[in-house]
C-alpha positions as CSV (number, residue, x, y, z in Angstrom):
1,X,0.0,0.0,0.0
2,X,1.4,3.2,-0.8
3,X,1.7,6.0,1.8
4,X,-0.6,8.4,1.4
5,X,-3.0,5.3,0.6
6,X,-4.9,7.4,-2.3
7,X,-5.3,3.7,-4.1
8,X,-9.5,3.8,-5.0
9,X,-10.3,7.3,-3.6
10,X,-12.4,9.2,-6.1
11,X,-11.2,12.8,-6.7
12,X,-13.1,15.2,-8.5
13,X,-10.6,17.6,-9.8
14,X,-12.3,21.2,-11.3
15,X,-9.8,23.3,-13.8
16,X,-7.6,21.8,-16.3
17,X,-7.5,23.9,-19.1
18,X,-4.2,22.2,-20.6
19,X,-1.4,20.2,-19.8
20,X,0.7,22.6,-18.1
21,X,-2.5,23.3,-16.1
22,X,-1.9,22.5,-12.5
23,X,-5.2,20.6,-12.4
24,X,-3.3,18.2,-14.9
25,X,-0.2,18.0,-12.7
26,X,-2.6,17.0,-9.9
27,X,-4.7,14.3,-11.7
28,X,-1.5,13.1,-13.1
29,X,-0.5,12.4,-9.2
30,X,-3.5,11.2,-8.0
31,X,-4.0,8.8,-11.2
32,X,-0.2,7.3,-10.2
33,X,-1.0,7.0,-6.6
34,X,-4.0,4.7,-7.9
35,X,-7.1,7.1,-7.4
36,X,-9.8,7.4,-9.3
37,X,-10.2,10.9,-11.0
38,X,-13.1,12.5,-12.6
39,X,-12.1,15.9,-14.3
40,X,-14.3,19.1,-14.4
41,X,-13.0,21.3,-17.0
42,X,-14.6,25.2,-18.5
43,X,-15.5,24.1,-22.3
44,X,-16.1,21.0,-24.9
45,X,-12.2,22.0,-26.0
46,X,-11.0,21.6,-22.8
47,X,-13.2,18.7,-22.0
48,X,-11.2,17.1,-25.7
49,X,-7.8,18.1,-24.0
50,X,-9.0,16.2,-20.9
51,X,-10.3,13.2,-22.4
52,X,-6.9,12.7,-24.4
53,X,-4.5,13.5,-21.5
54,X,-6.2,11.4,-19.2
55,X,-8.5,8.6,-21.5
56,X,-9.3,6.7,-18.4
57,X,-11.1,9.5,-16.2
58,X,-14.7,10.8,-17.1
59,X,-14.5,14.1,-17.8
60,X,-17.6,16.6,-17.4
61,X,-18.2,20.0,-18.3
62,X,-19.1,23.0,-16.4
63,X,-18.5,27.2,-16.2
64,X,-18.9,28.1,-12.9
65,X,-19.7,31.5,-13.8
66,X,-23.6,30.5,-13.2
67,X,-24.3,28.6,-10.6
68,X,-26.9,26.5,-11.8
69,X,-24.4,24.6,-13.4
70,X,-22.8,23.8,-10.5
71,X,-26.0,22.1,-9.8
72,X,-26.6,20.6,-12.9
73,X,-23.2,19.1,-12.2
74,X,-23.5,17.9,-9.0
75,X,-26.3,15.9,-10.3
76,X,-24.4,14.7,-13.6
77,X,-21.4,13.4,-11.4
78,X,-24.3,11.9,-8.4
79,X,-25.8,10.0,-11.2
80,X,-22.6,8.2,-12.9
81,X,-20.6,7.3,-10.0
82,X,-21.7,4.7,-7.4
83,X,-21.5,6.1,-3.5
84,X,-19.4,9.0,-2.5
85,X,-16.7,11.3,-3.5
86,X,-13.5,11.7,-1.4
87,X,-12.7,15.0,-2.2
88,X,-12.6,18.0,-4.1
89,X,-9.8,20.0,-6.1
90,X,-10.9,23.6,-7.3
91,X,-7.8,25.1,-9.1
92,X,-10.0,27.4,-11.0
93,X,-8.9,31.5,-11.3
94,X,-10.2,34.2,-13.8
95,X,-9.5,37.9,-14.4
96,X,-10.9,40.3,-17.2
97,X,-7.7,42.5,-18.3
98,X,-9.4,43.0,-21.7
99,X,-8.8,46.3,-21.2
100,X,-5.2,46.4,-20.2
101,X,-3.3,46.6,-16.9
102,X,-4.4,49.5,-14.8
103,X,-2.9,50.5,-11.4
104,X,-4.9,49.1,-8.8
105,X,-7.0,52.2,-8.1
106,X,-8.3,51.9,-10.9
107,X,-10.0,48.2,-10.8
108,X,-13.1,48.4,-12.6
109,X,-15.7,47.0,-10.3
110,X,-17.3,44.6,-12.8
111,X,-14.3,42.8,-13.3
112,X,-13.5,42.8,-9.6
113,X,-16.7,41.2,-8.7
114,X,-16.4,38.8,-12.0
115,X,-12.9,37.7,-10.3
116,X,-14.1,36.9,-7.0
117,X,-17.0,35.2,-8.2
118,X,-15.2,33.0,-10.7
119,X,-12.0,32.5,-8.2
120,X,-13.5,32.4,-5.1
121,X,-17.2,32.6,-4.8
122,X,-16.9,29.3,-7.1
123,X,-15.2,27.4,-4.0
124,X,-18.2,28.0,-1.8
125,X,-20.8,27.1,-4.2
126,X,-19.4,23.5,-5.0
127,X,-18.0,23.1,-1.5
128,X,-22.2,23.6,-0.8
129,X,-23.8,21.8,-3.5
130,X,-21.3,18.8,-3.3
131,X,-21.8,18.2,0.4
132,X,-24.2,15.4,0.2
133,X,-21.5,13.7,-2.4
134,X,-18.6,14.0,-0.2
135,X,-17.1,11.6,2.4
136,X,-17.5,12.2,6.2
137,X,-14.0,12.6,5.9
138,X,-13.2,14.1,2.4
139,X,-10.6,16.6,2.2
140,X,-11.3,20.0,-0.2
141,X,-7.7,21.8,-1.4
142,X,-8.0,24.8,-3.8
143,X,-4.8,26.4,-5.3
144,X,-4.1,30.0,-4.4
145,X,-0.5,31.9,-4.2
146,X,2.3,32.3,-2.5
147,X,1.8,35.6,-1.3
148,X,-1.2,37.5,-1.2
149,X,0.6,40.6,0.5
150,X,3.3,41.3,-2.0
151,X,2.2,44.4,-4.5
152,X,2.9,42.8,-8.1
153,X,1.6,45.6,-10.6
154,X,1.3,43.0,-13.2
155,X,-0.8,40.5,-11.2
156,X,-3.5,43.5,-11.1
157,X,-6.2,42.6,-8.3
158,X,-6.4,38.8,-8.2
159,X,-3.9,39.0,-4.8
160,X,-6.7,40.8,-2.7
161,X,-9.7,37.8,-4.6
162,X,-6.8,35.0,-3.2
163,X,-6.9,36.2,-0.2
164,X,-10.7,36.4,0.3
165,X,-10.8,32.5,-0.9
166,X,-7.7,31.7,1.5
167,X,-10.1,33.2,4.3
168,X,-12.9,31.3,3.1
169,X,-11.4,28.3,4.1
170,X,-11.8,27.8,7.8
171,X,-15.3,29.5,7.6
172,X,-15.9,26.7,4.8
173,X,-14.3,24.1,7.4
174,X,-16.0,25.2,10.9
175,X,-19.6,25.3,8.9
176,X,-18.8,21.6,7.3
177,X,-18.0,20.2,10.6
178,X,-21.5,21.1,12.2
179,X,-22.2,17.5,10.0
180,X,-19.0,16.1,9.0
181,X,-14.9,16.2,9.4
182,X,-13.9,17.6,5.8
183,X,-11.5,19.4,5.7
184,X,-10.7,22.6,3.3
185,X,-7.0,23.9,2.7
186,X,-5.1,25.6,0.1
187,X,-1.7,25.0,-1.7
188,X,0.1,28.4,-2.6
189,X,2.6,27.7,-4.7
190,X,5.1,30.4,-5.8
191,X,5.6,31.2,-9.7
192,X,4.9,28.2,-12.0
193,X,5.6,27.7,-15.5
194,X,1.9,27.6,-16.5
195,X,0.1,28.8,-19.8
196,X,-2.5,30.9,-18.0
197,X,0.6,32.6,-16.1
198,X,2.1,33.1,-19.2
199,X,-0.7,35.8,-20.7
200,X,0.3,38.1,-17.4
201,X,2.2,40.7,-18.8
202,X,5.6,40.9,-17.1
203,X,5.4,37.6,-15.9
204,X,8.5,35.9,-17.7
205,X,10.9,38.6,-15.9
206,X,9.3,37.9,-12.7
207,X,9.5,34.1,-12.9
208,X,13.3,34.9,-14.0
209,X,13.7,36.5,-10.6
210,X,11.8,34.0,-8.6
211,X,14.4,31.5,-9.9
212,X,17.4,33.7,-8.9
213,X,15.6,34.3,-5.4
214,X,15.0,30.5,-4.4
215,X,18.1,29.7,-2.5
216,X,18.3,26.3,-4.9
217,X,18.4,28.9,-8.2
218,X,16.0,26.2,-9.6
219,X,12.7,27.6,-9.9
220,X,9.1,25.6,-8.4
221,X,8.1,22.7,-10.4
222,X,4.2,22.2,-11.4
223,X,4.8,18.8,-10.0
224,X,6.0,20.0,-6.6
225,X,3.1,22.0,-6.1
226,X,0.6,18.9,-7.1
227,X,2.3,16.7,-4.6
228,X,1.7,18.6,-1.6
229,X,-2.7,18.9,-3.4
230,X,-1.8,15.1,-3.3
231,X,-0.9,15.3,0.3
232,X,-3.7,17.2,1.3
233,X,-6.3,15.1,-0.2
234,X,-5.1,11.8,1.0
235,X,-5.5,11.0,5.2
236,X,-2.0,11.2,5.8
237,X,-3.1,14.9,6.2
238,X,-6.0,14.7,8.3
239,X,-4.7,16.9,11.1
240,X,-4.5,19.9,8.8
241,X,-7.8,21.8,8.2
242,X,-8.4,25.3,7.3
243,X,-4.4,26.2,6.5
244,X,-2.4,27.6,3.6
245,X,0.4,25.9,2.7
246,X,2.8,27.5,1.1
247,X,5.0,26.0,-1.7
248,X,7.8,28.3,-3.2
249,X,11.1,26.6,-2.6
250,X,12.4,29.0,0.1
251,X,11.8,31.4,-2.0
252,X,10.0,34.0,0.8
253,X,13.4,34.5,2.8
254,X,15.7,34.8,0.5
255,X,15.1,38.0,-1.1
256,X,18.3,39.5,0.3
257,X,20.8,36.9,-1.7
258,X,24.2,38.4,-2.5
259,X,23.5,37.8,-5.9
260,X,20.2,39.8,-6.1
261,X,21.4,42.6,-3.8
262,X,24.4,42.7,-5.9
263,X,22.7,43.2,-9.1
264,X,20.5,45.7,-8.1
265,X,23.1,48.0,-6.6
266,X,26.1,47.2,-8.5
């Protein structure tokens, strides 16, 4: 039996887009620790990328945007699987810069709102209308960042929605546990290689730096950040509820490397 005995566990994982997608790196993890996965992704195109990355998982469709899809899912997924799910991954994050990068003052409020609901709200809503589905002792992880206090100009607002989902979390976990013991925590890696990470303008000089400022000079693997989701979903866990883990490789206390401080003086 392997450690974090994830052999026959049914994970519903919601977000792939591609297969840089850390959704993917997940359900690649959970697949080789012998769990079942069943992927939730945006579109049919994505659903075509899911079926032919992973042709053993059932793949369903659904944009959280409206919320009655989230219950037109819950039913889809109740319906094909026999007994309960054992937990949840919601690696799902949207932001409108159709318009360009602004300074923060100048957030529109539409796309604001349109952020949280997509990025956050979205974690409540299937946390609620999956409830029934999920295991006494299921485990819920969503993906959030390293930092949510560090003012990127080219990550725009989506630091102040991750924080409101990372305090979602243990209001998520002290309502569930009025009727069961699931548990709800976050992974926060630092910067990843990732196509959606890729459209932020800026990003490739930031990831650059990130790599300079981890102590190994090696920047965070997508896979390092889907082992610790592994971790979190499996029992070998079951002590941490409510918590943001972060992921970034040392990354946080390094920022005053010779090499950096060097370079920026010099």
């Amino acid at each position: 039996m392997c450690f974090l005995k994830l052999e026959n566990k049914r994970i519903v994982v919601f977000g792939l887009a591609n297969k840089k997608s850390v959704a993917c790196a997940i359900g690649k993890v959970l697949a080789e620790e012998g769990a079942e996965v069943i992927h939730v992704v945006r579109s049919e195109q994505r659903a075509a990328t899911a079926r032919k990355l992973f042709p053993e998982s059932r793949v369903f469709i659904c944009d959280v945007a409206e919320e009655q899809n989230i219950v037109r899912l819950r039913h889809e997924i109740a319906s094909a699987v026999n007994g309960r799910i054992d937990g949840i991954v919601h690696s799902i994050a949207f932001a409108n810069y159709s318009e360009g990068m602004k300074s923060f003052h100048e957030t529109l409020k539409k796309d604001f709102l349109q952020a949280v609901d997509i990025s956050c709200f979205s974690l409540i809503a299937i946390s609620n209308h999956f409830k029934d589905l999920l295991a006494d002792d299921g485990s819920v992880v969503t993906i959030s960042i390293s930092t949510t206090r560090m003012a990127a100009e080219n990550y725009g607002y989506m630091a102040p929605v991750k924080a409101a989902l990372e305090s979602s979390l243990c209001f998520l976990a002290k309502s569930f546990s009025a009727f069961s013991r699931v548990r709800f925590n976050a992974v926060c890696p630092g910067l990843l290689k990732t196509s959606a990470s890729a459209g932020i303008p800026g990003y490739v000089d930031s990831y650059l730096f990130a790599e300079k400022a981890i102590p190994r000079k090696k920047a965070l693997q997508t896979g390092e950040a889907a082992d610790v989701a592994a971790f979190l979903l499996s029992e070998r866990s079951s002590g941490i509820n409510g918590q943001c883990l972060v992921v970034d490789a040392g990354m946080a206390f390094n920022y005053f490397d010779a090499e950096i401080v060097a370079g920026a003086v010099g």
